[in-house]
C-alpha angles and dihedrals in degrees: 000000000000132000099247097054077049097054101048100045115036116102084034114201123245093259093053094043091051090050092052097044092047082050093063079093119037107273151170132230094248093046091051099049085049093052093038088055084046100045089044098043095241094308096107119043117169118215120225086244099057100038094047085048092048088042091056100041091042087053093047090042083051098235088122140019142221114258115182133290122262113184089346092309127127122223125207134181125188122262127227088256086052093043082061090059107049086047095048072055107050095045083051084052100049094046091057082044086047092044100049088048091055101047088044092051091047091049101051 
């Protein structure tokens, strides 16, 4: 992996977390902002906009592939670039979880 995919993507941001980890299956941009509303309880919507933007720069960036297009949509699933990152993410995820459990436990 090289520094720049680094760079850009770690920390990831919620919406890019939530797109990798929708790809772990093959996918399509309506189906993931669906899933994402679903999975987040309506906090985190993701606009056209911004989910057709992050599925072309992650398949450039090669975290996740093309398919094939089904009712003129097209279908994606991660690649094994993007599945390192989603699990350098979600490391990083489980030691804040690990760490705020740990302050708040010493402050009670």
């Amino acid at each position: 992996m090289n520094a720049h995919i680094k760079k850009v993507y770690i920390p990831m941001t919620e919406t890019g977390f939530y797109i990798l980890l929708c790809l772990m299956e093959e996918n399509h941009g309506y189906n993931i902002v669906k899933k994402v509303e679903k999975l987040t309880e309506g906090e985190i919507i993701i606009s056209p906009g911004t989910m057709y933007g992050s599925l072309a720069k992650m398949e450039k960036d090669n975290l996740i592939k093309f398919v094939r297009e089904e009712n003129k949509r097209k279908i994606y699933i991660i690649t094994e670039l993007g599945k390192q990152i989603l699990d350098i993410e979600l490391k990083r995820i489980k030691r804040l979880h690990k760490n705020i459990s740990e302050v708040f436990y010493y402050e009670k």
